[in-house]
BALOBA-1460 file (C-alpha; in Angstrom, 3 decimals):
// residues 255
<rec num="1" residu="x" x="27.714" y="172.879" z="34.897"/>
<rec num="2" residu="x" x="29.230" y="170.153" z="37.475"/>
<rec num="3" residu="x" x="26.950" y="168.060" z="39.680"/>
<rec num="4" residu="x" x="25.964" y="169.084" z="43.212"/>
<rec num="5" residu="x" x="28.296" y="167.316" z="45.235"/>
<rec num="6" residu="x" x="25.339" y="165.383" z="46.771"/>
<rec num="7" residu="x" x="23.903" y="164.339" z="43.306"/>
<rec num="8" residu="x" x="27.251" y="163.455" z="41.824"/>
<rec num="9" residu="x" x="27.592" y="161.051" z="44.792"/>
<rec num="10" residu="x" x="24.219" y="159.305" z="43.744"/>
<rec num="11" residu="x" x="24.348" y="159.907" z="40.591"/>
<rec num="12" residu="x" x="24.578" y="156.028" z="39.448"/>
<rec num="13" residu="x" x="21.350" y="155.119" z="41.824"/>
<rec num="14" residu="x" x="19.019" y="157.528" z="40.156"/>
<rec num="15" residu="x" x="20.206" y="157.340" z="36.513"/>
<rec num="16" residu="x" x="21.816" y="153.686" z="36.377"/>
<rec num="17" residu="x" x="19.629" y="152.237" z="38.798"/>
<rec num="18" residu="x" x="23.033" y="150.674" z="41.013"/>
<rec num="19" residu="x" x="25.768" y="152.137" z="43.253"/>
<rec num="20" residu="x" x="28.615" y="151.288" z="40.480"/>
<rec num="21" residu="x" x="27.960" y="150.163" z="36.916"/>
<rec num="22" residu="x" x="30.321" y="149.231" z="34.030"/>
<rec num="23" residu="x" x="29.738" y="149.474" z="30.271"/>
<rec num="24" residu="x" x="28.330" y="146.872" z="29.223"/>
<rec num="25" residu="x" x="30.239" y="143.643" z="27.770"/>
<rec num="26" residu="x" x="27.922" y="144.947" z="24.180"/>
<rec num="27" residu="x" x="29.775" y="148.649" z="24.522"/>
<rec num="28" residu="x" x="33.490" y="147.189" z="25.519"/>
<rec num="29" residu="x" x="33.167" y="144.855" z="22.119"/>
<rec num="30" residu="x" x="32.483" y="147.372" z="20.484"/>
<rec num="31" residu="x" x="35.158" y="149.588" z="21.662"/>
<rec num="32" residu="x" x="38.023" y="146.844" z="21.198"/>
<rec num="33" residu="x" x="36.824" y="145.879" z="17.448"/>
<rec num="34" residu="x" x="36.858" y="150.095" z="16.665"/>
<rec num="35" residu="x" x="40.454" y="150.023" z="18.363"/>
<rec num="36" residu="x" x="41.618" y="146.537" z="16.647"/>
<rec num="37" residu="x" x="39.987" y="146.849" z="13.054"/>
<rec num="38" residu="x" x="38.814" y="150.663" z="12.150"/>
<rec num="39" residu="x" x="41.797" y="152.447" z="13.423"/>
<rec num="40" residu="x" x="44.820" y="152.934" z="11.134"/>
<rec num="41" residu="x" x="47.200" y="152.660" z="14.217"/>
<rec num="42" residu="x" x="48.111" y="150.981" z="17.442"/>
<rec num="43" residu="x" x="45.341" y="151.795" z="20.182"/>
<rec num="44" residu="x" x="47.386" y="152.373" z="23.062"/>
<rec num="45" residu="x" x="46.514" y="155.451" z="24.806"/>
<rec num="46" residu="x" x="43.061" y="156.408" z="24.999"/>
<rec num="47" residu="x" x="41.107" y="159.467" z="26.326"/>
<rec num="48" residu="x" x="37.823" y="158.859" z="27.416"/>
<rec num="49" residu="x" x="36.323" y="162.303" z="27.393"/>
<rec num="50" residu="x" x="33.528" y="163.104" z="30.217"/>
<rec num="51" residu="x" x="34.614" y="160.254" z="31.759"/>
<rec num="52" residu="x" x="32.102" y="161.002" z="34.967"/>
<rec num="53" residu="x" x="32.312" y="158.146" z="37.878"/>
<rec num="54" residu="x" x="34.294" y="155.444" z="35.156"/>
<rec num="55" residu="x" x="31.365" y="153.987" z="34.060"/>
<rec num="56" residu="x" x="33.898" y="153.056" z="31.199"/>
<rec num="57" residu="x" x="37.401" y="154.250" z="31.946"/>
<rec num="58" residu="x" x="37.443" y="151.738" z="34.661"/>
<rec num="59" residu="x" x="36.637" y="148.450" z="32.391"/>
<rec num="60" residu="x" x="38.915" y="150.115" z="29.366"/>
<rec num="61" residu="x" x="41.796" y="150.369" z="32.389"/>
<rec num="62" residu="x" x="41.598" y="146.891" z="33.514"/>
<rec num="63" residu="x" x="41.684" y="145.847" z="29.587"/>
<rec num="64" residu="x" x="45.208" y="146.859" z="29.392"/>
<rec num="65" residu="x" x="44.487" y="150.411" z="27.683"/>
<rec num="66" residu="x" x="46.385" y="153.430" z="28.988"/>
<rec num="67" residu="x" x="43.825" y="155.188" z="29.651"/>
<rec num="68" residu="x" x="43.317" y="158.952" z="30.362"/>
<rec num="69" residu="x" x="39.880" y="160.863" z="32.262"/>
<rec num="70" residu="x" x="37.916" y="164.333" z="31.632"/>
<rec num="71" residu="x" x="35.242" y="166.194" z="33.295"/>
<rec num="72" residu="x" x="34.121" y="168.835" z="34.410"/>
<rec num="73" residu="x" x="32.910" y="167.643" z="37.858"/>
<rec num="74" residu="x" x="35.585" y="167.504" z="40.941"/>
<rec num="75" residu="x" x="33.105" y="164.901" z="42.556"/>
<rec num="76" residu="x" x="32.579" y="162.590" z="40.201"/>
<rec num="77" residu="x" x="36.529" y="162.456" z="39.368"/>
<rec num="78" residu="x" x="36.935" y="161.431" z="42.669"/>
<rec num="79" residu="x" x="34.629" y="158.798" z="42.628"/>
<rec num="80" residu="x" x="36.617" y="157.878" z="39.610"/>
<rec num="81" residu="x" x="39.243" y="158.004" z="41.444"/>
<rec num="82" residu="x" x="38.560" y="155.577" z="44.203"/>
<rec num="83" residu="x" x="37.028" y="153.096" z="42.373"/>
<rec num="84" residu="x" x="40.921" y="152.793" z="40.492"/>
<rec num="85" residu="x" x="42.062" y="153.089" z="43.522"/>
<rec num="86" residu="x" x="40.253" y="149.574" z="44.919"/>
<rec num="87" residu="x" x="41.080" y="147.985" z="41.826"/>
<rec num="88" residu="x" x="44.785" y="148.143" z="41.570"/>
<rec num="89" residu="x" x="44.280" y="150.708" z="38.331"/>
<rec num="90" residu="x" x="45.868" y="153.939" z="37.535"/>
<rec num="91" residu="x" x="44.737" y="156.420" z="35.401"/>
<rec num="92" residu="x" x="45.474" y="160.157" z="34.791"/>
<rec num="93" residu="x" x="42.175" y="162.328" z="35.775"/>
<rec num="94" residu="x" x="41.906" y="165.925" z="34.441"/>
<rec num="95" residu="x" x="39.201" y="168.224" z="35.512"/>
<rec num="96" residu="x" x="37.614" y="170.147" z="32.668"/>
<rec num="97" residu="x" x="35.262" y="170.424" z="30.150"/>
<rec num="98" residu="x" x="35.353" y="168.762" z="26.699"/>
<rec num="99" residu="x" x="35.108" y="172.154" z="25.314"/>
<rec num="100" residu="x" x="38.547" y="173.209" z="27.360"/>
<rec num="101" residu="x" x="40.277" y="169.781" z="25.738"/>
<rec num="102" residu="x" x="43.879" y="170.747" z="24.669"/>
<rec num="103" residu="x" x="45.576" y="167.702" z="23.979"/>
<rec num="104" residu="x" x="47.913" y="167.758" z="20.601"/>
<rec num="105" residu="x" x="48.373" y="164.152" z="19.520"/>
<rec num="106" residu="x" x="48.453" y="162.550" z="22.581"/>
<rec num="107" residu="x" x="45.994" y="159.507" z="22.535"/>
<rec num="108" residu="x" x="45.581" y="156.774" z="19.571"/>
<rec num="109" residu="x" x="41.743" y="156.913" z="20.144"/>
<rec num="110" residu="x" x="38.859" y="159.579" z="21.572"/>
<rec num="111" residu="x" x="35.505" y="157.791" z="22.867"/>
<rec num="112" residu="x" x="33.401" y="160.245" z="24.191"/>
<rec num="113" residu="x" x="29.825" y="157.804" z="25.194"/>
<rec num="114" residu="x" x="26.751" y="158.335" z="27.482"/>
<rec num="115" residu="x" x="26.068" y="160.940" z="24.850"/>
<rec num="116" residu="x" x="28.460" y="163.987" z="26.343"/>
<rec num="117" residu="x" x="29.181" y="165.863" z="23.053"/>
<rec num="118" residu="x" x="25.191" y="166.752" z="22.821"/>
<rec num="119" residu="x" x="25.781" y="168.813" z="25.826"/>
<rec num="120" residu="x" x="27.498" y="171.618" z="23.732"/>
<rec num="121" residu="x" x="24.047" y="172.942" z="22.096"/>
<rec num="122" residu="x" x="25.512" y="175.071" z="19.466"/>
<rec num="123" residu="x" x="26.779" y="174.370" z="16.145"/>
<rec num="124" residu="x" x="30.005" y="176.183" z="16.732"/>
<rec num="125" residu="x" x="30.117" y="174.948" z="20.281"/>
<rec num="126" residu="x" x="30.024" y="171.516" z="18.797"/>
<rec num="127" residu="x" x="32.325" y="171.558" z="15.429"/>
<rec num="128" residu="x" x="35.337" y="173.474" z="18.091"/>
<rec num="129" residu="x" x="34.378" y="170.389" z="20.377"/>
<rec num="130" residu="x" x="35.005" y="168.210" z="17.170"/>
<rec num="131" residu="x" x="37.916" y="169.671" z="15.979"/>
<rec num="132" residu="x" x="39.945" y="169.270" z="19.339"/>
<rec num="133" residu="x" x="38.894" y="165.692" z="19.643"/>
<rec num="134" residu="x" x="40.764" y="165.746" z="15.970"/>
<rec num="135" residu="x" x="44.195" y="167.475" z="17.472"/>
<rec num="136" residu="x" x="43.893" y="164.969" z="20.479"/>
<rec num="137" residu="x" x="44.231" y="162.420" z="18.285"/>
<rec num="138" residu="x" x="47.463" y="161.351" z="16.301"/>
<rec num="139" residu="x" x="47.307" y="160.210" z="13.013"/>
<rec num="140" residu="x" x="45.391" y="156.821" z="12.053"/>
<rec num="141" residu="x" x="44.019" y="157.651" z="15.508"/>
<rec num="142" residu="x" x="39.732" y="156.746" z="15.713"/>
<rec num="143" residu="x" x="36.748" y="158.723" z="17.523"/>
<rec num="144" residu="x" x="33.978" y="156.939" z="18.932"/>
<rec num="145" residu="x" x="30.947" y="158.713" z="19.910"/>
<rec num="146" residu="x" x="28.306" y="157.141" z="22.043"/>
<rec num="147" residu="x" x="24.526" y="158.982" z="21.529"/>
<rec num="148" residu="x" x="21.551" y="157.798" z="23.009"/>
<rec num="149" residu="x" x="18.535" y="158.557" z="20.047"/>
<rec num="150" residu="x" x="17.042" y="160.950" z="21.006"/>
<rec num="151" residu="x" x="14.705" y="161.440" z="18.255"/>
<rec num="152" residu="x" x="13.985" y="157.505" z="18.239"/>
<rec num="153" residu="x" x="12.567" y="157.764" z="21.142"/>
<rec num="154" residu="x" x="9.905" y="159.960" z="20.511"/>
<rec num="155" residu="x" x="6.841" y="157.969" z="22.437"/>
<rec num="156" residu="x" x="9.065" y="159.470" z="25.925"/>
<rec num="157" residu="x" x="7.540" y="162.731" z="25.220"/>
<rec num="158" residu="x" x="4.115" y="161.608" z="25.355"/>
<rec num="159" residu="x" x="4.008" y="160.565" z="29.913"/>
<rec num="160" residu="x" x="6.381" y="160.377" z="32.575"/>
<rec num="161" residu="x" x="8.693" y="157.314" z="33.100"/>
<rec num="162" residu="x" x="8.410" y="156.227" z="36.830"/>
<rec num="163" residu="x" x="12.029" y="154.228" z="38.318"/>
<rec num="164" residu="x" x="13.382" y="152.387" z="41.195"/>
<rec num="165" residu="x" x="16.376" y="151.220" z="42.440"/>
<rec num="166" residu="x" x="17.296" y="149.332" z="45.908"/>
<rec num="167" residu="x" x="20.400" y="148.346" z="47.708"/>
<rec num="168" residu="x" x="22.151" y="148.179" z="51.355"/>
<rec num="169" residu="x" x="20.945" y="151.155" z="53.230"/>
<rec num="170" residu="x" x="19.406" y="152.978" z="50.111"/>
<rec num="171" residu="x" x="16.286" y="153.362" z="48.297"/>
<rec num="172" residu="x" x="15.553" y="155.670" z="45.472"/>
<rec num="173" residu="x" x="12.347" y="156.213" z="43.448"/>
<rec num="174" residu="x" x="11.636" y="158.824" z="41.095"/>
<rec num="175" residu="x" x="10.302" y="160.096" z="37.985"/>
<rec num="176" residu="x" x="11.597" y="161.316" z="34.692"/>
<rec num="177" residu="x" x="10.124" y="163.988" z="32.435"/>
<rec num="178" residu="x" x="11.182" y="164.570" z="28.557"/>
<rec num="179" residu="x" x="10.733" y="167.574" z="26.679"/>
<rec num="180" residu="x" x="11.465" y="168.621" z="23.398"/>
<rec num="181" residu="x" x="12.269" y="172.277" z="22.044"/>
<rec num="182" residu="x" x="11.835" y="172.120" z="18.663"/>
<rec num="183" residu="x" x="12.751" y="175.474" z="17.368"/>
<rec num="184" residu="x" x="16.593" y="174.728" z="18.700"/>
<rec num="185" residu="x" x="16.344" y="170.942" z="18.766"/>
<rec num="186" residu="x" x="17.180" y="170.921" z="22.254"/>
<rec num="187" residu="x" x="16.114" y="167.524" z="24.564"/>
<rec num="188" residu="x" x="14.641" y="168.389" z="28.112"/>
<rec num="189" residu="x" x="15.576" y="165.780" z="30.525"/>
<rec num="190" residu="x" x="14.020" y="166.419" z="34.021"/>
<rec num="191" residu="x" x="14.549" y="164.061" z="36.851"/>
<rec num="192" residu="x" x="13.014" y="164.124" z="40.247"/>
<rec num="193" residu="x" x="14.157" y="161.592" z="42.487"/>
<rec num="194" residu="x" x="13.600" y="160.856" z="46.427"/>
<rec num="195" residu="x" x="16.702" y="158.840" z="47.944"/>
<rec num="196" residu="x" x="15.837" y="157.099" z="51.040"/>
<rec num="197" residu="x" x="19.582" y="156.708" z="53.354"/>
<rec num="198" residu="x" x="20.718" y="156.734" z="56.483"/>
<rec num="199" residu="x" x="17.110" y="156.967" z="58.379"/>
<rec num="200" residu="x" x="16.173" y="160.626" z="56.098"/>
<rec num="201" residu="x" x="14.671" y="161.012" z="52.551"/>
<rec num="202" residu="x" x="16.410" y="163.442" z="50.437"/>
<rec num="203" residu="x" x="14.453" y="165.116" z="47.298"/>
<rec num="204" residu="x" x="16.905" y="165.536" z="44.249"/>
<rec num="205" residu="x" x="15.824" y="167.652" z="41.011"/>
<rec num="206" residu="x" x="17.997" y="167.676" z="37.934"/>
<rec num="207" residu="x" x="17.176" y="169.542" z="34.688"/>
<rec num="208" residu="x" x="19.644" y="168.553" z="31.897"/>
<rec num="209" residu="x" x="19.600" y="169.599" z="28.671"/>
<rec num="210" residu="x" x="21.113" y="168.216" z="25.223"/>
<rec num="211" residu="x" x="21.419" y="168.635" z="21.580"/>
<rec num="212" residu="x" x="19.249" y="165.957" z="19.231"/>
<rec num="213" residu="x" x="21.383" y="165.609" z="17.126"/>
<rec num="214" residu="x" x="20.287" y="163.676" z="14.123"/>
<rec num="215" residu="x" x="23.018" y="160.819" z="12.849"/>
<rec num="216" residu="x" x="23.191" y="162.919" z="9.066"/>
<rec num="217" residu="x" x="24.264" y="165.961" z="10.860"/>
<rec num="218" residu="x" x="26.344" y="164.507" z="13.316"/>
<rec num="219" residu="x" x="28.320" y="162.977" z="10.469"/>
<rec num="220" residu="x" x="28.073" y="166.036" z="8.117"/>
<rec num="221" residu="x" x="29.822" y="168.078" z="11.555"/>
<rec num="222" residu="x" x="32.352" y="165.347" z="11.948"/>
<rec num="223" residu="x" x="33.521" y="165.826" z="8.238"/>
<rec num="224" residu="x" x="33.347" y="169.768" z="8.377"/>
<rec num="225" residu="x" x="35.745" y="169.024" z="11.577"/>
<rec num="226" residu="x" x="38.191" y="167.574" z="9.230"/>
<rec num="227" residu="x" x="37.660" y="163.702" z="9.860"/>
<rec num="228" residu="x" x="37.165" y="161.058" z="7.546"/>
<rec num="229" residu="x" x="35.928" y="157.821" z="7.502"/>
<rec num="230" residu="x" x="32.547" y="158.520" z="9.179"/>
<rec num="231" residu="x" x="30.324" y="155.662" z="9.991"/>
<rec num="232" residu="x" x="27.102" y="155.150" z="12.209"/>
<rec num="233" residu="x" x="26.297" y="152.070" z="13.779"/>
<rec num="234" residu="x" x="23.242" y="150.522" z="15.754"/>
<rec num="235" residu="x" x="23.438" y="149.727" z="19.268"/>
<rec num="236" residu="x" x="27.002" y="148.618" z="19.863"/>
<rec num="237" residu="x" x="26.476" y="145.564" z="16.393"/>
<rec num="238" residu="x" x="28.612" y="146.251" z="13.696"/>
<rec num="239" residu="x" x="26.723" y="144.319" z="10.797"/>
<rec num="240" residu="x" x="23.102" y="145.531" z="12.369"/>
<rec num="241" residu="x" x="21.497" y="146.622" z="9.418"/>
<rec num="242" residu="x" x="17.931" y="146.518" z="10.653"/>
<rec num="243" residu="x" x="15.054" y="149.316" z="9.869"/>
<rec num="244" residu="x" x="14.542" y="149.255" z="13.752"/>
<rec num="245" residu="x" x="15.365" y="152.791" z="15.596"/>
<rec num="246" residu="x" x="18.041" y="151.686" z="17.603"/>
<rec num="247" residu="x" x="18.198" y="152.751" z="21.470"/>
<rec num="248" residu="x" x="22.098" y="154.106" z="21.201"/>
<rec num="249" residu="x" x="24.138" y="155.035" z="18.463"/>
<rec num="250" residu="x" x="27.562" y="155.132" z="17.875"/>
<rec num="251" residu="x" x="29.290" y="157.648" z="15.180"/>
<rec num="252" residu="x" x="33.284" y="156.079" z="14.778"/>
<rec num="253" residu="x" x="35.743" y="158.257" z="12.538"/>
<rec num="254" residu="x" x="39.386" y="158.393" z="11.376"/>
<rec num="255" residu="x" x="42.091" y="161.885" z="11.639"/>
């Protein structure tokens, strides 16, 4: 479902922490070597599915990429929007889900990050989710998929996680709450948040919830989905092969 209006607007102080954050110079590496050395074409045109606020279209825009946005939230596309729009950048927003994507080989390269495919919680859900991601993509095209580890961060389940953030004219504090359901492997994220603006305190509850997926079953789905090539990697480093459980991980494949 899309945000409240209100809680899209604030959505980067209470889960980022700041009023407008980029990827990080670790994720746009990591994108540009996936474009320049895994794909088996020219990375031109790129669709960065539940794009949200820009978090990454923006940075991939300013790169030079052509560079095309989906979600499923009005408010947050507008937010997009205007932070292209102070830049000097265009890109092409569409509003819709991931699981409404009907693109036919249209882009030279998919990234779907901040973890959005685990928000379709059924197998079937997920490999249709896959499989369009597939016909978006023209031949030699590559996928990258951005998952936070869920199940590597197991010690989350155990207390609360207490966070602040500060700037001009806002405050926020709150507290997040992780759950697990482990008859459906579903991840219960609950945030509770009080926003201090404009002289009044607003409380904010969100309740998301995801698919753990584990990294041998999100590759076993991408190959059922017809792609090839399937390789997981640690935290945005492409020769990390440490025993560490890595914070993020990234799942990159070929059509």
């Amino acid at each position: 479902m899309p945000y409240d209006p209100d809680f899209a607007r604030l959505y980067s102080w209470v889960v980022h922490g700041e009023a407008e954050p980029e990827a990080t110079p670790e994720e746009m590496g990591f994108l540009a070597w996936a474009f320049r050395d895994l794909a088996q074409r020219e990375v031109r045109d790129v669709l960065d599915a539940g794009c949200g606020q820009g978090r990454v279209l923006v940075p991939l825009a300013e790169a030079g990429w052509r560079v095309t946005g989906l979600d499923n939230s009005p408010d947050m596309l507008n937010i997009c929007r205007e932070r292209l729009k102070r830049r000097g950048l265009e890109a092409p927003l569409t509003l819709g889900g991931i699981e409404s994507l009907g693109i036919d080989q249209g882009c030279d390269a998919v990234v779907a990050m901040d973890s959005v495919v685990c928000y379709a919680l059924e197998t079937e859900q997920l490999l249709d989710v896959f499989r369009r991601f597939r016909t978006a993509l023209r031949p030699g095209g590559v996928l990258v998929l951005d998952n936070w580890n869920m199940l590597g961060n197991w010690p989350l389940l155990e207390r609360p996680q207490s966070f602040g953030a500060s700037g001009p004219g806002i405050k926020v504090t709150g507290e997040e709450k992780n759950r697990y359901d482990s008859f459906r492997s579903l991840w219960e994220i609950e945030i509770t948040a009080d926003v201090r603006e404009g002289g009044r305190t607003r409380r904010f509850r969100n309740t998301e919830r995801l698919r753990a997926l584990t990294i041998p079953e999100t590759e076993a789905y991408l190959r059922q989905a017809g792609f090839t090539w399937v390789r997981s990697f640690r935290d945005y480093r492409p020769e990390d092969e440490s025993t560490a459980d890595p914070e993020q991980v990234q799942v990159v494949c070929l059509r």
